[in-house]
PAGUVO-281527 format. One record per residue (C-alpha): residue in one letter; residue number from 1; x, y, z. Coordinates in steps of 0.1 Angstrom, whole numbers, padded with zeros to 4 digits. Layout:
N
(bavo 'a', NUM, (X, Y, Z))
...
//
This chain:
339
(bavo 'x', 1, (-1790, -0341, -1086))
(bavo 'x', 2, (-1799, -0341, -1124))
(bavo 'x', 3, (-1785, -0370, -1143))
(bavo 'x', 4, (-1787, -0372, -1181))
(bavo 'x', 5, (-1803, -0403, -1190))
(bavo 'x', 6, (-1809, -0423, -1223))
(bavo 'x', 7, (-1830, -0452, -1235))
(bavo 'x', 8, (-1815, -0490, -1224))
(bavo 'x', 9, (-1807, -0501, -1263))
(bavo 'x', 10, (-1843, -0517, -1274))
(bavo 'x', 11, (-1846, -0554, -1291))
(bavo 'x', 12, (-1848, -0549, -1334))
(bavo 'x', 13, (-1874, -0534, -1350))
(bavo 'x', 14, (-1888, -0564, -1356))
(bavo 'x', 15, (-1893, -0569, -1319))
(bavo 'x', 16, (-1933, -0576, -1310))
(bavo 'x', 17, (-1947, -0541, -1294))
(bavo 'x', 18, (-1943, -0539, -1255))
(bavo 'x', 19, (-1982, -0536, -1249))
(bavo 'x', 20, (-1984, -0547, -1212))
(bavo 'x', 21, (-2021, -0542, -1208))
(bavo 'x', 22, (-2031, -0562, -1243))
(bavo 'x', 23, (-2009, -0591, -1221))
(bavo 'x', 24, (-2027, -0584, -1189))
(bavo 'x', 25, (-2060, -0588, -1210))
(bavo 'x', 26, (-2053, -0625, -1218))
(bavo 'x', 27, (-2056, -0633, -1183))
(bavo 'x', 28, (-2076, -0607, -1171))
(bavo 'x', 29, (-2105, -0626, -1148))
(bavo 'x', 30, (-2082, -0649, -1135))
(bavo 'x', 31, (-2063, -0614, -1126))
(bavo 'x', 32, (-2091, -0602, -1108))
(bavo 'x', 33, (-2099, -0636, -1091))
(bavo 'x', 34, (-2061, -0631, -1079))
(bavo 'x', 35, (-2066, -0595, -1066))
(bavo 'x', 36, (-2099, -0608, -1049))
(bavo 'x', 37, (-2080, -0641, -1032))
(bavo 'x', 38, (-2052, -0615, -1024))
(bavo 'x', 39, (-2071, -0590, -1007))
(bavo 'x', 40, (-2097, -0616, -0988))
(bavo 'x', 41, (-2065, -0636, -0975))
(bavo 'x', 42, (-2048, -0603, -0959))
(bavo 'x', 43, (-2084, -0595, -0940))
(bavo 'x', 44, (-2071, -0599, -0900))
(bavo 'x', 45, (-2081, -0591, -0867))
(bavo 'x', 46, (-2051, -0572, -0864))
(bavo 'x', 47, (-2049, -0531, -0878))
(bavo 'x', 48, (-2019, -0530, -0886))
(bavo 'x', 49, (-2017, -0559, -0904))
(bavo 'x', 50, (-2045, -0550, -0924))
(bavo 'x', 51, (-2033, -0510, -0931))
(bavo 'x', 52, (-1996, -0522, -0942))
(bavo 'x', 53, (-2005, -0556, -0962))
(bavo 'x', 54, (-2031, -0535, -0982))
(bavo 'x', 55, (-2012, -0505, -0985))
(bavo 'x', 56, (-1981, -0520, -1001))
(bavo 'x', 57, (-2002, -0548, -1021))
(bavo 'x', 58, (-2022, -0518, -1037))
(bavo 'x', 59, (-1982, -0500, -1044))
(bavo 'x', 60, (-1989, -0498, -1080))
(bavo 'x', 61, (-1966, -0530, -1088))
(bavo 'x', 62, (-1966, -0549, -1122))
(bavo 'x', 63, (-1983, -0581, -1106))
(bavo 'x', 64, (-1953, -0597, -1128))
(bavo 'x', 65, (-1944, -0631, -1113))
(bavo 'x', 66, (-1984, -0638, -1110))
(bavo 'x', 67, (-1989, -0627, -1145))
(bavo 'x', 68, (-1964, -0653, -1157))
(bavo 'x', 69, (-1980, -0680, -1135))
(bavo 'x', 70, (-2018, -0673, -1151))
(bavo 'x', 71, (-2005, -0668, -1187))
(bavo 'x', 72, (-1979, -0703, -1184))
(bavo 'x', 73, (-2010, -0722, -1171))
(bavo 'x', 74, (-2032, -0710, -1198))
(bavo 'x', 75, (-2008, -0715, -1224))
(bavo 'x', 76, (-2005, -0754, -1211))
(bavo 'x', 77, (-2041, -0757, -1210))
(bavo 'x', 78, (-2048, -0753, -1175))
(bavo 'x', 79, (-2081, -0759, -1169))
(bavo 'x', 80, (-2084, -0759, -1133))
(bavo 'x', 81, (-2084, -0730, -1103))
(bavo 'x', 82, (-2055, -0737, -1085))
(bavo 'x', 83, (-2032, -0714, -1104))
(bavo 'x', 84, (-2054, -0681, -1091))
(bavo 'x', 85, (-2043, -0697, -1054))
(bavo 'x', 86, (-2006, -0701, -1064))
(bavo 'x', 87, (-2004, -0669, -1082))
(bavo 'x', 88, (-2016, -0652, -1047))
(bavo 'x', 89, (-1988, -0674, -1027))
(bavo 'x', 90, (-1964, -0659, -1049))
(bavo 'x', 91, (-1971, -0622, -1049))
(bavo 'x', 92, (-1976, -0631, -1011))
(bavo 'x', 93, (-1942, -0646, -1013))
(bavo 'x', 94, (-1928, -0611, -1037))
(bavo 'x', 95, (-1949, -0590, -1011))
(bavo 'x', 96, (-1930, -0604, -0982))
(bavo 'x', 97, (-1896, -0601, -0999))
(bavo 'x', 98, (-1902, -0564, -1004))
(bavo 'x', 99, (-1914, -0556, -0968))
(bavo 'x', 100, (-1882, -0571, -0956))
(bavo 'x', 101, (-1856, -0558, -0984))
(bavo 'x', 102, (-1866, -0519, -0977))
(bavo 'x', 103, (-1859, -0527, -0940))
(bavo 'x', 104, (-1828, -0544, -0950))
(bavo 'x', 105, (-1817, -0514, -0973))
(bavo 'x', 106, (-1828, -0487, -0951))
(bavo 'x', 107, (-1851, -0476, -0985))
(bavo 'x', 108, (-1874, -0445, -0981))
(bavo 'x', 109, (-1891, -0448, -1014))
(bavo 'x', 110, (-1907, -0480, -1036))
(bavo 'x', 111, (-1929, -0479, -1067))
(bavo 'x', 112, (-1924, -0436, -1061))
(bavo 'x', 113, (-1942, -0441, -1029))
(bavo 'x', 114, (-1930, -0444, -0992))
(bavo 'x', 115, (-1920, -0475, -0982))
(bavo 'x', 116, (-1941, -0496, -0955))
(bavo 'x', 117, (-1910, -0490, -0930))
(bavo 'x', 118, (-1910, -0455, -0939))
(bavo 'x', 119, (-1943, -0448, -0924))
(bavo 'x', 120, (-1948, -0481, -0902))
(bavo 'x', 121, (-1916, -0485, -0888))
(bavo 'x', 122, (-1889, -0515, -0892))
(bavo 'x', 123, (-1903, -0534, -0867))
(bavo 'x', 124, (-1938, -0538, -0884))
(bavo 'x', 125, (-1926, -0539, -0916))
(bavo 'x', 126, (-1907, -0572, -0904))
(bavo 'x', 127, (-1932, -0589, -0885))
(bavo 'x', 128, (-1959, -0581, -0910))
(bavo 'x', 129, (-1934, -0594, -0942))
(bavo 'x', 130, (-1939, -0624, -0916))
(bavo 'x', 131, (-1970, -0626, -0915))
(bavo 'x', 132, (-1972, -0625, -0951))
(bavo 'x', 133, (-1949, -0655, -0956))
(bavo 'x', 134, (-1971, -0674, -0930))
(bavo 'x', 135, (-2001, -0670, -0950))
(bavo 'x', 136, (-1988, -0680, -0984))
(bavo 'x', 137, (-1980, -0714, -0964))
(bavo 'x', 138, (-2014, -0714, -0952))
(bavo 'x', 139, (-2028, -0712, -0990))
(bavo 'x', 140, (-2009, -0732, -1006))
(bavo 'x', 141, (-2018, -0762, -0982))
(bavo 'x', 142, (-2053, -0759, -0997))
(bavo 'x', 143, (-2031, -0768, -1034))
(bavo 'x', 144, (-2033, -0801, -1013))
(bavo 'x', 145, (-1998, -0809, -1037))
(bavo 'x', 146, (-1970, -0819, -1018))
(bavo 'x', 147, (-1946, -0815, -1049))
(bavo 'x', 148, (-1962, -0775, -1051))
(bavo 'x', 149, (-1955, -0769, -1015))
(bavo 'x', 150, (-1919, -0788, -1019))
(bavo 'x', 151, (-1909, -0764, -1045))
(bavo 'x', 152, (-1926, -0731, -1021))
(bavo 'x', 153, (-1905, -0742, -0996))
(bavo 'x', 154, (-1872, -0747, -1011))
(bavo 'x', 155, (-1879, -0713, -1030))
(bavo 'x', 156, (-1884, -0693, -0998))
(bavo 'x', 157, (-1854, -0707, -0987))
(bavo 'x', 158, (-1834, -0698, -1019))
(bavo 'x', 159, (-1844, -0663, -1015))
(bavo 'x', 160, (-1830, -0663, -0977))
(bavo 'x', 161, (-1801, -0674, -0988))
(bavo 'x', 162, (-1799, -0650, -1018))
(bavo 'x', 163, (-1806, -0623, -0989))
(bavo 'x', 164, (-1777, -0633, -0969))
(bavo 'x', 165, (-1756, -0634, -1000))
(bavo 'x', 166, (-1764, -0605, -1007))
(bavo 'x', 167, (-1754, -0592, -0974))
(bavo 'x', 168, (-1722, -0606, -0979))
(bavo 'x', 169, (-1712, -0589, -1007))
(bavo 'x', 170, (-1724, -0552, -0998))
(bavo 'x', 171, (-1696, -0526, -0996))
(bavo 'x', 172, (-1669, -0559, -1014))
(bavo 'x', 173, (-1654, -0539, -1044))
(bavo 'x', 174, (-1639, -0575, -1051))
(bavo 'x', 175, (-1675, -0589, -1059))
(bavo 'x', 176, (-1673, -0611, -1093))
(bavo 'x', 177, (-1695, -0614, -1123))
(bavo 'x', 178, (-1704, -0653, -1113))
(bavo 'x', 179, (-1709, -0634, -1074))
(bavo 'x', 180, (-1731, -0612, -1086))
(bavo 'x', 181, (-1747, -0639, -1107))
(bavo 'x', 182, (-1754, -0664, -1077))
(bavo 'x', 183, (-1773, -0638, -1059))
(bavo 'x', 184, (-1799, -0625, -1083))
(bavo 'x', 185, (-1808, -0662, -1092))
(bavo 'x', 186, (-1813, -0664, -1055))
(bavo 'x', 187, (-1830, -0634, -1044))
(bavo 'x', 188, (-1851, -0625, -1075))
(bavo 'x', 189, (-1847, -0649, -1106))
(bavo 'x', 190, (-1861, -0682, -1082))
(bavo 'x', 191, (-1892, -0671, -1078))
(bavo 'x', 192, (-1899, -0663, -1111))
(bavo 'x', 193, (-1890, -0695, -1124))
(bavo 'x', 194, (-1907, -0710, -1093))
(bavo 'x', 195, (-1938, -0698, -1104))
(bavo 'x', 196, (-1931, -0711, -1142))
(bavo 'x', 197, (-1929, -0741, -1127))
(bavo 'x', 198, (-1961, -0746, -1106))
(bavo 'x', 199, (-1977, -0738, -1142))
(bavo 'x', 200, (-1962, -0768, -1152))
(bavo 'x', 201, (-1969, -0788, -1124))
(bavo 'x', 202, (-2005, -0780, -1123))
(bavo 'x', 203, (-2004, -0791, -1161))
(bavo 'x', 204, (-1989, -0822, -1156))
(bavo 'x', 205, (-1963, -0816, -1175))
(bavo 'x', 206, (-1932, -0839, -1181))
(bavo 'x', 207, (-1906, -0838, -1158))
(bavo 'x', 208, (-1883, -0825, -1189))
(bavo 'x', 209, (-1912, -0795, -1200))
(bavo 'x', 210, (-1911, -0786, -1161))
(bavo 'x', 211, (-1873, -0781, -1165))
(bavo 'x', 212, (-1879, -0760, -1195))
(bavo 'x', 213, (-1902, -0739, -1178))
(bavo 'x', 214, (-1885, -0735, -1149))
(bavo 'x', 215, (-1857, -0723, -1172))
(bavo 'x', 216, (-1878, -0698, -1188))
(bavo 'x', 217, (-1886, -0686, -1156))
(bavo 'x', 218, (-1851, -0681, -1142))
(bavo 'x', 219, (-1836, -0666, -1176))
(bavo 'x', 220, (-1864, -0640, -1178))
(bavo 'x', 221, (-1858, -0633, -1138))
(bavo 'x', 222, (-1822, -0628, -1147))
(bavo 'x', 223, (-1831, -0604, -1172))
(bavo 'x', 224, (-1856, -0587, -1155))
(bavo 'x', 225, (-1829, -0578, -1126))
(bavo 'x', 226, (-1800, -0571, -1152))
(bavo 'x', 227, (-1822, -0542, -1161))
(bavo 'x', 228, (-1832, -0528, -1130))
(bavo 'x', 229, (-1797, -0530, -1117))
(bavo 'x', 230, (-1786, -0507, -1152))
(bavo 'x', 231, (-1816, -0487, -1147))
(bavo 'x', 232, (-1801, -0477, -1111))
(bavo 'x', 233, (-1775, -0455, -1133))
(bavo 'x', 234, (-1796, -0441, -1160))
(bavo 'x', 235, (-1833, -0440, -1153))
(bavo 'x', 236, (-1861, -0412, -1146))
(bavo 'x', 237, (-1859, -0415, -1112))
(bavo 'x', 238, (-1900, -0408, -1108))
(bavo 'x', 239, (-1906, -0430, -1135))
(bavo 'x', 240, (-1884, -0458, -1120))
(bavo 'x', 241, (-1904, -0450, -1087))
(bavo 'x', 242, (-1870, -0450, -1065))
(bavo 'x', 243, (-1843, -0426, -1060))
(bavo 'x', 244, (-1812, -0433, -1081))
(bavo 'x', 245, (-1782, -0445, -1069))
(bavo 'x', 246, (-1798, -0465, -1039))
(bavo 'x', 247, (-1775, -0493, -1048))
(bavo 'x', 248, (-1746, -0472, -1050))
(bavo 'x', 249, (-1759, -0461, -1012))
(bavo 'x', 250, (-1760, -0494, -1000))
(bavo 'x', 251, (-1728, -0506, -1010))
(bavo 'x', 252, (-1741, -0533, -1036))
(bavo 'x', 253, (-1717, -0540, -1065))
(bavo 'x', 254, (-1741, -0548, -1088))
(bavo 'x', 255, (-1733, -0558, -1128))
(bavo 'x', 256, (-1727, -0520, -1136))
(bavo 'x', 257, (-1702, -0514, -1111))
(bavo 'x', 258, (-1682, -0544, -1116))
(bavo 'x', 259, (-1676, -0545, -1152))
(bavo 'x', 260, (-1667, -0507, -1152))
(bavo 'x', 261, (-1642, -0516, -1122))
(bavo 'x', 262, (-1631, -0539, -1146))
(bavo 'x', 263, (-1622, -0516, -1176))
(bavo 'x', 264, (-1616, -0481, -1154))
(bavo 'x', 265, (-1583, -0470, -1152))
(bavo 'x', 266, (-1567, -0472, -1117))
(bavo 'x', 267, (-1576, -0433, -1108))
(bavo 'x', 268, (-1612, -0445, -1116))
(bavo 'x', 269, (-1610, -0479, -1103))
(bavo 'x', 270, (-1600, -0467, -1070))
(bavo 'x', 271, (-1629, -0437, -1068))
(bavo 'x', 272, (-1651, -0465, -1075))
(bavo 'x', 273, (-1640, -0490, -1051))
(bavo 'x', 274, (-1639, -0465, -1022))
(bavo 'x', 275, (-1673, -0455, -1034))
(bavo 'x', 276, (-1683, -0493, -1031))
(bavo 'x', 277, (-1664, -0499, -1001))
(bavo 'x', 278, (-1681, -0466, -0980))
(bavo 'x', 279, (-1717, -0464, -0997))
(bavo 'x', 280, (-1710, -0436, -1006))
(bavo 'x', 281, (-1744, -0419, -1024))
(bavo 'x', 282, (-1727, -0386, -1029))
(bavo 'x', 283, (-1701, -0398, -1058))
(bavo 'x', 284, (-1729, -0412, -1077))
(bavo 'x', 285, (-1720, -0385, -1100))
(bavo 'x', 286, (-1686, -0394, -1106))
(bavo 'x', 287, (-1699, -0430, -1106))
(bavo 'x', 288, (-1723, -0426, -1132))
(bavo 'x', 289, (-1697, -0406, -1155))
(bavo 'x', 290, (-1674, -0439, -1148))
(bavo 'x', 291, (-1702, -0463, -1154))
(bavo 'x', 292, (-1713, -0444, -1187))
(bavo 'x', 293, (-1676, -0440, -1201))
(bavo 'x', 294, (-1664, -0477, -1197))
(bavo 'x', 295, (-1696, -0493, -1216))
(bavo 'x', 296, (-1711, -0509, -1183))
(bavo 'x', 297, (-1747, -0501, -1194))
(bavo 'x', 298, (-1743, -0513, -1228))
(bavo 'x', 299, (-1724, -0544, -1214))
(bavo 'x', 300, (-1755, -0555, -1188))
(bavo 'x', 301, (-1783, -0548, -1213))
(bavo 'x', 302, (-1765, -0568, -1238))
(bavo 'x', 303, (-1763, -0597, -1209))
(bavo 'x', 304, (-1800, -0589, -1203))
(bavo 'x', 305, (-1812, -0597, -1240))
(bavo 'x', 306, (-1787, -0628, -1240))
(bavo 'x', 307, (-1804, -0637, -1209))
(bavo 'x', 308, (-1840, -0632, -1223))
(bavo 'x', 309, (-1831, -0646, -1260))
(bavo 'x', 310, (-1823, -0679, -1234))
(bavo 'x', 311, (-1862, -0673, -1220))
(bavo 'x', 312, (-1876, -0674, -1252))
(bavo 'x', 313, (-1856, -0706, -1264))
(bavo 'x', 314, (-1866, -0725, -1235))
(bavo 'x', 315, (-1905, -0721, -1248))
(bavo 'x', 316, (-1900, -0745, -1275))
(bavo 'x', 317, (-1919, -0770, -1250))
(bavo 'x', 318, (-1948, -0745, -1254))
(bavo 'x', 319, (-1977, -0750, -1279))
(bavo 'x', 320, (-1981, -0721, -1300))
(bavo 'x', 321, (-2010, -0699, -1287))
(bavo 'x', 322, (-2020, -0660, -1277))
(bavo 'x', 323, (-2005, -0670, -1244))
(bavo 'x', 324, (-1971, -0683, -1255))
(bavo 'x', 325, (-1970, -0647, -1276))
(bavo 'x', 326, (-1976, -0632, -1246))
(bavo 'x', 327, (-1949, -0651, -1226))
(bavo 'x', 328, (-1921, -0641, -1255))
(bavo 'x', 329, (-1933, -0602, -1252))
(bavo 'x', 330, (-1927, -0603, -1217))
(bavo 'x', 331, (-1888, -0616, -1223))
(bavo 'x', 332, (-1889, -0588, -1246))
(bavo 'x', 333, (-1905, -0562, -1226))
(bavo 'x', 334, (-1880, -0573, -1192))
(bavo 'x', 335, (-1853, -0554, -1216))
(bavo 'x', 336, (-1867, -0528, -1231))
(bavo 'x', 337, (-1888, -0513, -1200))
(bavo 'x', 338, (-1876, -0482, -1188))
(bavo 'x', 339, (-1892, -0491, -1148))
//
């Protein structure tokens, strides 16, 4: 199926430039210490473990959520080591997530590769996800912090839950806005701001600066979904590294859907819910004409900047620095990436 696509509407002019590797750069030997830490902690005495972990660790992902960790801690002054451990607990954390979401969602294809339960099979991909989660616990002990594993522990939990939410909703053409909105804080925006957090925590921050970064963190996680749920509509699908309408397949009513359900008229509204209600991948076409037509992609990028502009706000607690540059670019960049 070829699908017309067209840029997500970009941030003014006046935006800084999106250069993700001049970000990276900032941090770039606490990065590697993180790749090392990553790659040491996955070594087992089991194969399999060791062919899956490495395979979908090495996927080609953005390293986001421990980027943000490295760059917050710098930017309070960090001077210690323990953010390279807690940046590995959470892309062990993201890691584990993935391993069981494709299972979940039946995908074939993440970052445009196959997916780990693609070539491994469900069953591994689980209990390895699992094995995954069971190491992060195991490093962040060594944080010897009970606060940091506190917050761990109630994020893995939030993500469950966001799971199971999820779950719930799939195939409900009734889903709301607020719905919708519950489950991404759950099952993606948390562990963004989780890992804002532990910046702040390793900082000593006040307990008021850890709330602001914690709010950075689940504003820009917010964002960073809106987009990927209105690049499920419009995207290069080998640039995006999935194939479109997988939502659409799996029944999710995602921000998209819902607000064009909301402004359809009833012959669309009812092709849409069916489409919702059956998972039905082959109307993405008439979908897409639907989502396009009613405004739905303008209307969640707009929420995406509104969420990101929030990000940016909540950095006032910040002092001003390369690093805090870095940390408004990548508010910026979650909107105006195109994968």
């Amino acid at each position: 199926m070829t699908i017309l696509t067209a840029p997500l509407p970009h941030p003014p002019e006046s935006s800084p430039s999106f250069d993700f590797a001049r970000i990276r750069q900032l941090v770039a030997d606490e990065a590697r210490a993180v790749d090392r830490l990553i790659l040491d902690e996955l070594r087992s005495d089991v194969v399999l473990i060791n062919q899956i972990g490495i395979y979908i660790v090495n996927s080609g992902g953005k390293r986001l959520r421990p980027l943000l960790l490295l760059l917050v801690a710098r930017a309070l002054g960090y001077g210690g080591e323990h953010h390279i451990t807690l940046a590995a607990v959470i892309e062990f954390i993201h890691t584990a997530t993935l391993l069981h979401d494709d299972v979940v969602d039946e995908s074939t294809l993440r970052r445009g590769q196959d997916t780990a339960n693609a070539l491994w099979g469900n069953a591994a991909s689980v209990l390895v996800g699992d094995y995954l989660y069971s190491r992060s616990f195991e490093l962040m002990v060594s944080v010897h912090d009970f606060r940091v594993m506190e917050l761990l522990s109630k994020t893995t939990t939030a993500i469950a839950e966001g799971e199971v939410l999820q779950l719930l909703n799939c195939n409900d053409a009734s889903t709301t806005e607020e719905k919708y909105l519950a489950v991404i804080a759950r099952k993606t925006a948390i562990l963004f701001s989780a890992a804002s957090r532990l910046a702040g925590m390793l900082a000593r921050v006040s307990a008021a600066d850890e709330t602001a970064l914690e709010s950075y963190g689940l504003h820009l996680g917010t964002a960073f979904q809106l987009i990927d749920d209105a690049l499920d509509y419009m995207a290069n699908p080998e640039e995006l590294g999935k194939n479109l309408g997988d939502d659409l397949a799996d029944g999710k009513a995602t921000l998209p859907l819902i607000y064009a359900l909301q402004h359809a008229d009833p012959e669309q509204a009812a092709l849409l819910r069916t489409a919702i209600e059956q998972g039905n991948r082959d109307a993405f076409r008439e979908v897409h004409a639907i989502v396009e037509q009613t405004g739905a992609i303008e209307y969640t990028a707009r929420r995406a900047r509104e969420e990101a502009e929030k990000a940016i706000a909540a950095l006032s607690v910040v002092p001003t620095s390369d690093y805090k540059t870095a940390l408004v670019e990548l508010a910026h960049f979650s909107v105006a990436r195109t994968y």
